[in-house]
C-alpha positions in Angstrom: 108.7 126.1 119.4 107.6 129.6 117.8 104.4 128.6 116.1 104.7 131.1 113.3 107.5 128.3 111.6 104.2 126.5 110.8 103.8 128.7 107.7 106.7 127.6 106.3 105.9 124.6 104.9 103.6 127.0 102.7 105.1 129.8 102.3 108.8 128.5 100.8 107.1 126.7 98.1 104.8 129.8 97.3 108.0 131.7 97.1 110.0 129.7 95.3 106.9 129.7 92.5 107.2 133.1 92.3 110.6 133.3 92.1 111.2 130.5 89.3 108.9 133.3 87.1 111.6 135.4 86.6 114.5 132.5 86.3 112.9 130.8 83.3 115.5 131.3 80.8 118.0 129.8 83.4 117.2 125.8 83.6 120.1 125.2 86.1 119.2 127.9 88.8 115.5 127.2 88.7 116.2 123.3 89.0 118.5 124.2 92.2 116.0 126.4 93.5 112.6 124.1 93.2 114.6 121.4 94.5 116.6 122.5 97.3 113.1 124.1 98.3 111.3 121.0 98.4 113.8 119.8 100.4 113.7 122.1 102.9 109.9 121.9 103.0 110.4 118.4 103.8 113.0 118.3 106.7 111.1 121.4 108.4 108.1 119.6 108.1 109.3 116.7 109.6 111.2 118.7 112.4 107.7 120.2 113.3 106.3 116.6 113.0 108.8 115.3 115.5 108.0 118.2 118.1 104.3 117.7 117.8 104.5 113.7 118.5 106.4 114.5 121.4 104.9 117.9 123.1 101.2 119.0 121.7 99.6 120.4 118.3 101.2 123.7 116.9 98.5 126.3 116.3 99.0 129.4 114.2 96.5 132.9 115.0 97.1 135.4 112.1 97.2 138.8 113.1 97.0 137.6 116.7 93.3 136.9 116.1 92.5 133.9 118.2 89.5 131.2 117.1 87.2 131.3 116.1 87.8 135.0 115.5 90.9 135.3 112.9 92.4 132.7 110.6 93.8 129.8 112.3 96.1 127.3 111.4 96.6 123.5 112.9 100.1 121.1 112.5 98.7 118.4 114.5 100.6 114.5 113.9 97.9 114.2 111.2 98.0 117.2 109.2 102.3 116.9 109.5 102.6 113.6 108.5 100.7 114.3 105.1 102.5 117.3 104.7 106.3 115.8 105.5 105.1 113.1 102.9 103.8 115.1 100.5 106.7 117.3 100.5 109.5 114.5 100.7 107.4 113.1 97.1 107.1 116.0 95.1 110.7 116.6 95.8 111.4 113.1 94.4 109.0 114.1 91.4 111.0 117.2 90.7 114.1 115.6 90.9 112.7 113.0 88.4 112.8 115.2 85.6 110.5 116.0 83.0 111.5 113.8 80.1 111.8 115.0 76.9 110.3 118.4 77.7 113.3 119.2 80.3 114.6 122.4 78.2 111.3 123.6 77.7 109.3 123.0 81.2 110.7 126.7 82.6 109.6 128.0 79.5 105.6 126.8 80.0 106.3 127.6 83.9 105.7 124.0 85.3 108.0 123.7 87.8 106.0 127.3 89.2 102.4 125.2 88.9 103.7 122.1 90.8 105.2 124.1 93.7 101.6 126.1 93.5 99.7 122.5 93.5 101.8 121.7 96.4 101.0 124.7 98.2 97.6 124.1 97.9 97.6 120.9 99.0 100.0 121.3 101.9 97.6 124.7 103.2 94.9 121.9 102.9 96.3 119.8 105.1 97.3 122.1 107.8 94.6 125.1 108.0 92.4 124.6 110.4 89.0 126.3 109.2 86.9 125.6 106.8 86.4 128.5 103.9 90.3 128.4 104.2 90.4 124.9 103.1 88.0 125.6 100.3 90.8 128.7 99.4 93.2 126.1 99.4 91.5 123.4 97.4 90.6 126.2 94.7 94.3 127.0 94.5 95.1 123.3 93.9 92.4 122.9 91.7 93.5 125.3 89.4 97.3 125.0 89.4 96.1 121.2 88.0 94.1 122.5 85.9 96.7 124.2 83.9 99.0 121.0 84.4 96.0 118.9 82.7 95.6 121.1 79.9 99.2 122.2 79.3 99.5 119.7 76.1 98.4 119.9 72.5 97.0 116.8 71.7 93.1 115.9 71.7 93.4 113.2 74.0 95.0 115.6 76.6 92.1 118.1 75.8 89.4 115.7 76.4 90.7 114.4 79.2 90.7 118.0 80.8 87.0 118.9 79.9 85.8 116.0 82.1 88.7 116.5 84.6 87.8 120.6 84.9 83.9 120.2 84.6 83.7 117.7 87.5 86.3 119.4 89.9 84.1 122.4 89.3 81.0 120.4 90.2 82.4 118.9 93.7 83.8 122.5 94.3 80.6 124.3 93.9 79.2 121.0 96.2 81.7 122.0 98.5 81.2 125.4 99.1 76.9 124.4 99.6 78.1 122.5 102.0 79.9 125.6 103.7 77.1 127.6 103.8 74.9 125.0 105.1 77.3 124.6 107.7 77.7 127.8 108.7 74.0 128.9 108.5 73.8 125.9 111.6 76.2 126.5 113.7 77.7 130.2 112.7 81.3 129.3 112.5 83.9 127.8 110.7 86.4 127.4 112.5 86.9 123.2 112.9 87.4 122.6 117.0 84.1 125.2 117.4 81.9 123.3 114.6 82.6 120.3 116.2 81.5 121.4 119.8 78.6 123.1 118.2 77.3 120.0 116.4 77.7 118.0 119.3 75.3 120.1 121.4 73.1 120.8 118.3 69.2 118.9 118.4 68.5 119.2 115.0 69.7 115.6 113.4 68.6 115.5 109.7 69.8 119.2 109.3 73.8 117.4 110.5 73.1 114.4 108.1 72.2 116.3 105.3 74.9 118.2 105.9 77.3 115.5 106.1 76.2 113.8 103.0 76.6 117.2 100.9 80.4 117.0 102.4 80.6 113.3 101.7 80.1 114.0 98.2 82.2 117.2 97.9 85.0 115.6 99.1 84.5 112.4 97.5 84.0 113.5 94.0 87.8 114.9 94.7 89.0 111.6 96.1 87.5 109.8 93.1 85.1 108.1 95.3 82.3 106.1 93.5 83.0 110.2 91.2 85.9 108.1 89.4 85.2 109.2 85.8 87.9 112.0 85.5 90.6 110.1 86.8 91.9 107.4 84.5 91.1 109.8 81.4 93.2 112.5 83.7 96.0 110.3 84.8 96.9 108.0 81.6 97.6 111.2 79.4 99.7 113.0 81.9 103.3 112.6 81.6 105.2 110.3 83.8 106.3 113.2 86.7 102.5 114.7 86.8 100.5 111.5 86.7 103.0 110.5 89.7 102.2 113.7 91.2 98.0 113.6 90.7 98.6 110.1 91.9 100.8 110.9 94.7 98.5 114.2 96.0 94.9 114.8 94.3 92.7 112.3 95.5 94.7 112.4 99.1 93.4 115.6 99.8 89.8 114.4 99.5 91.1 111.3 101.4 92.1 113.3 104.1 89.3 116.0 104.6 86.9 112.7 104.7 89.1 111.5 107.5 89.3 114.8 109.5 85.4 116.0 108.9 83.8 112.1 109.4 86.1 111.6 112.6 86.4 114.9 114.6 83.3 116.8 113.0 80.3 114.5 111.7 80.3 111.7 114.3 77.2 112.0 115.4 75.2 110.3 113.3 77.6 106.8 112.9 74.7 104.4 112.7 73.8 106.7 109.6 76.9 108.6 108.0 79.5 105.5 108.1 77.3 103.3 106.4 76.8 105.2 103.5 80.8 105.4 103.7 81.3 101.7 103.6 78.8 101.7 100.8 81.0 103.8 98.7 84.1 102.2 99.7 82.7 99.2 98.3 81.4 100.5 94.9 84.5 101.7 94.7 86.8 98.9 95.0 84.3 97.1 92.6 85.0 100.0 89.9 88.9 100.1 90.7 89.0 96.4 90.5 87.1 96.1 87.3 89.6 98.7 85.7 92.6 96.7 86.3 91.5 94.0 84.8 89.9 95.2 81.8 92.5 97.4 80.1 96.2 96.5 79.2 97.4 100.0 78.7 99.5 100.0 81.5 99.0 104.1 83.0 95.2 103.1 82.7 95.8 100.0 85.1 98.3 101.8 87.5 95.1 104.9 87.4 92.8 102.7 88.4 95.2 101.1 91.4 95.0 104.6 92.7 90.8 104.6 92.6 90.9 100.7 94.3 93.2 102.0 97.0 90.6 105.0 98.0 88.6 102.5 98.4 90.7 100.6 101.1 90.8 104.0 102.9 87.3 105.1 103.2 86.4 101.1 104.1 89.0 101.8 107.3 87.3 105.4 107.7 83.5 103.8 107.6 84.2 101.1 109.8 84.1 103.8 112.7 86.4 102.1 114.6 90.1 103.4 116.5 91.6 100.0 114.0 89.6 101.0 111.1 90.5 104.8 111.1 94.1 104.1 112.5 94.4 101.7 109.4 92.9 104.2 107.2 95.5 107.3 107.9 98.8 104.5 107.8 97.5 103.2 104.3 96.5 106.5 103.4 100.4 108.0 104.2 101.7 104.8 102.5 100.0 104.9 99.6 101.0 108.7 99.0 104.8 106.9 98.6 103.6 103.4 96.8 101.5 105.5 93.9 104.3 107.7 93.5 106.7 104.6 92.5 104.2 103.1 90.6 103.9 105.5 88.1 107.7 105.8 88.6 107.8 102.6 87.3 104.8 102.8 84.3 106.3 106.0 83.3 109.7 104.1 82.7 108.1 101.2 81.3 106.2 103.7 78.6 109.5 105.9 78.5 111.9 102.6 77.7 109.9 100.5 75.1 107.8 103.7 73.5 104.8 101.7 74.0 101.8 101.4 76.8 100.1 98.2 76.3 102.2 95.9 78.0 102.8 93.0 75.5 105.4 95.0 74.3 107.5 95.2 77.6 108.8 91.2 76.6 112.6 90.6 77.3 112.3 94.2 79.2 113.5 92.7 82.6 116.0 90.4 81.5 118.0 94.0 80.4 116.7 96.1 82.7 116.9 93.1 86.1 116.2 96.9 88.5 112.8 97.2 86.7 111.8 93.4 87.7 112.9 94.1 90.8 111.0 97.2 91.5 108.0 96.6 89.8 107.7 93.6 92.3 108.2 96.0 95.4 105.3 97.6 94.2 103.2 94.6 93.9 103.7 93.2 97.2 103.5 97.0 98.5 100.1 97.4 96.8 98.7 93.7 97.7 99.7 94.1 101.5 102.3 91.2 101.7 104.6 91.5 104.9 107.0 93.3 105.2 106.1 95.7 102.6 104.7 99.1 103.7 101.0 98.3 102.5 100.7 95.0 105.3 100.5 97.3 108.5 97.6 99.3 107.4 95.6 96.6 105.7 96.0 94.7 108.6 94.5 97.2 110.6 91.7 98.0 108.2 91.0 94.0 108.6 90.5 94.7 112.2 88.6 97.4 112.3 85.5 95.4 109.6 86.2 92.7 111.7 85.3 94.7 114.6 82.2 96.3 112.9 81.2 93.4 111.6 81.4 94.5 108.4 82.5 91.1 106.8 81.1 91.9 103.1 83.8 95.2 102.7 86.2 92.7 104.1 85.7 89.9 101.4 85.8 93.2 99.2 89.5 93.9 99.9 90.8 90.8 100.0 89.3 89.5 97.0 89.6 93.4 95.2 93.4 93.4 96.8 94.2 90.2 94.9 93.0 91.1 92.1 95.3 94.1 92.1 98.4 92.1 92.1 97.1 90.0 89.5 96.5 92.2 87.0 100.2 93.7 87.8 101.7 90.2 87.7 100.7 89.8 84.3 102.6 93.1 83.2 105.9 91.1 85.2 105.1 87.7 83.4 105.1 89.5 80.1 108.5 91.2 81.1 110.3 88.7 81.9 108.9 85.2 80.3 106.8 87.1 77.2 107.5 85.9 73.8 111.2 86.3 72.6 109.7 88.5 69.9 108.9 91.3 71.4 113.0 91.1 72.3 113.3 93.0 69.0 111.6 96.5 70.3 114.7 98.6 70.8 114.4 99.7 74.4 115.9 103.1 75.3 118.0 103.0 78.2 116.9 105.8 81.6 118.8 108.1 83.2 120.8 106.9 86.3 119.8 109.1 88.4 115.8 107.9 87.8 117.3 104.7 88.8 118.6 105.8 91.8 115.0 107.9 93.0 113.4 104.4 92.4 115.9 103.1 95.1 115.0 105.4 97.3 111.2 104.8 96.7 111.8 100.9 97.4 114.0 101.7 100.4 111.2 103.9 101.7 108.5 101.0 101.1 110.7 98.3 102.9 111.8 100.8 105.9 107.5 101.8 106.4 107.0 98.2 106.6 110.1 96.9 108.7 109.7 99.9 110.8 106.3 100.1 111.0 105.8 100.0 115.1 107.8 103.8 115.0 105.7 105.0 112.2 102.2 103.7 113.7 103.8 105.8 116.9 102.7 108.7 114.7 99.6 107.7 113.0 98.4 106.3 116.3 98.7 109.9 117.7 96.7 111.3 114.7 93.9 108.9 115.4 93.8 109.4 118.8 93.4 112.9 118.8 90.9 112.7 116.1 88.9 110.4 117.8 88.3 111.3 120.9 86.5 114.8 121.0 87.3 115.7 124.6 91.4 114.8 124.2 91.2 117.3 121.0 89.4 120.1 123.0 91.5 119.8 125.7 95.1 120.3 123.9 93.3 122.4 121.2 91.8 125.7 121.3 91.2 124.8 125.5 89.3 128.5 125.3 86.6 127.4 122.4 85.5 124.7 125.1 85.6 126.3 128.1 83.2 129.0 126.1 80.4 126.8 125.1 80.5 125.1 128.4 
């Protein structure tokens, strides 16, 4: 396969943002251009996913300059599978809608800053170098930050000071870390960092290191950082909070993955730890959230901060269960997040309201909302043969297997939890007082209905299928791994080098 279609699944949705500038005073056109798109973005990326699983990683040299020399990007089975999900769900967000705002979203150029998030976020996943990651997280960061702030009411406002000022914060974190990095081993490039640290001597200089990373990325992830988040999410209309949910704190999901697996794994006994620690604080915070507060978008933003959590306890337990379990939930619960908020959104959009003792006598009208919202309750808790059981399952293994039996009582007792305080918002639905039968619920677009069928049949199919989809996250854990299985199908000529 000719490598340079790896910069497709960047370059159509960079174009198409351009594009949609000059099409704003034609709704129809720009919706059939950001959405066919996305969809193309999705099956290429999942073409290119296919070859990798079954030949070797794709690697990309611009301008013919080789590592560590010129700028290099990587579509290995983990970067691809983030980006074939991440494209296959903001198409699904686009093709949501944008509610009441529909004839006026070309007009404030929103579809143009989604499809610039998304390329940020999808050149996150597959560049292979570090300062080009940090270019890529600044160009996220910034198309969100107009998405935050693109609303006029205080609340909104607010919620984007904290949002903007602590982005800024990890960001500057991030780029210390850079530096530091860089002044150690004099590149940037990821398969010669990791060679380099693995013959470097000096320990605390790599630990110190690692820790400013740890933070970078998890102040973006919303790691133990969680403050900006729920204020974020819950003021956010229903097809951007699905899309924060869906992407933001992913991306800091995933660069903790990629740098604490195939970089900073020399230090375990010290590094991994300190990620379990955070895991746990997190869960603690996330579970503590959806219990407290019965506005519904504030629960379903503080699922999203428990279910970090889950991750970065698979990711700490530095084990091939643990970090196997860790990239399956992590995929999943890019797909799960998007359909809760699906569902919230519709909840909000339906009764007008967002504390959920208003939703009584909702699902005896609307039986599809029952229905779904109970998908994503099983999905989220783990039950069998929902999407979430496969990776929790693993995640259980791999604490098991470090013996690491506090997380574990963690995430089963914080996993719990989370269904409850969803069950509640079901009881209230469909046994609540008769009432609340009297709010005069405004019916949804079919063709909402009919992306939340998709979403369910998604969640059931990762479940029921989940031996061919752990064929792919099995790969991406294997490679990441094992340091001398990387080097050897990766940039062979870095290692042969430093030998």
């Amino acid at each position: 396969m000719n490598s340079n279609i790896l910069i497709l699944p960047i370059l159509l949705p960079l174009l198409c943002a351009l594009i949609l500038v000059f099409t704003k005073n034609k709704n129809r056109i720009s919706k059939v251009l950001y959405i066919g798109t996305m969809s193309l973005n999705t099956v290429i990326s999942l073409c290119l996913l296919i070859y990798v699983l079954r030949h070797k990683p794709i690697t990309l040299d611009f301008g013919g300059w080789v590592a560590p020399f010129g700028i290099q990007f990587l579509g290995d089975s983990l970067s691809l599978i983030m980006v074939t999900i991440a494209s296959f769900v903001v198409t699904l967000i686009m093709s949501y809608g944008f509610g009441r705002g529909e004839k006026r979203v070309n007009r404030y150029y929103l579809p143009t800053f989604i499809l610039l998030l998304t390329t940020g976020v999808i050149g996150s996943f597959l560049t292979s170098d570090l300062f080009n990651l940090y270019v890529m997280f600044e160009i996220m960061l910034l198309a969100s930050f107009v998405l935050v702030t693109l609303g006029q009411s205080v609340e909104q406002l607010r919620a984007a000071i904290i949002y903007v000022v602590l982005n800024i914060i990890g960001s500057w974190l991030f780029l210390l870390g850079i530096g530091l990095l860089y002044k150690t081993v004099g590149t940037l490039n990821f398969s010669q960092v990791a060679l380099r640290l693995d013959q470097l001597q000096d320990n605390k200089s790599i630990i110190i290191i690692s820790i400013v990373f740890m933070v970078a990325f998890g102040s973006k992830a919303a790691l133990v950082l969680f403050m900006w988040l729920p204020k974020a999410y819950s003021v956010l209309n229903t097809e951007l909070a699905a899309l924060f949910a869906a992407l933001m704190t992913k991306v800091g999901a995933y660069a903790l993955i990629r740098f604490f697996t195939l970089l900073f794994d020399q230090h375990p006994g010290v590094t991994h730890p300190l990620l379990v620690f955070m895991a746990c604080i997190t869960m603690i915070i996330g579970a503590f959230g959806v219990i407290a507060y019965h506005d519904i978008k504030t629960v379903a933003s503080y699922q999203v901060i428990l279910s970090i959590g889950f991750v970065i306890l698979g990711l700490g337990s530095n084990t091939f269960a643990g970090i196997h379990g860790a990239i399956f939930y992590l995929a999943n619960d890019i797909v799960v997040k998007t359909m809760l908020f699906f569902v919230i959104g519709s909840l909000v959009y339906m009764s007008g309201y967002r504390e959920f003792k208003y939703l009584c006598g909702l699902a005896k009208r609307e039986p599809f909302y029952g229905v779904a919202f109970m998908v994503v309750i099983f999905a989220i808790g783990g039950v069998p043969p929902f999407s979430g059981f496969p990776g929790k399952v693993l995640i259980f293994q791999g604490a098991i297997e470090n013996g690491n039996y506090i997380g574990l009582a963690l995430m089963i007792v914080t996993s719990l939890l989370a269904m409850y305080s969803l069950f509640r918002i079901l009881f209230i639905m469909y046994f609540g007082d008769n009432d609340g039968e009297q709010v005069d619920f405004n019916p949804l677009p079919k063709h909402r209905k009919t992306i939340l069928g998709i979403l369910i049949a998604i969640v059931l199919m990762m479940g029921i299928a989940a031996p061919a989809v752990m064929t792919a996250t099995e790969n991406a854990t294997k490679l990441n791994t094992d340091d001398k299985y990387y080097h050897s199908i990766v940039n062979t000529h870095l290692k042969e080098e430093n030998k």
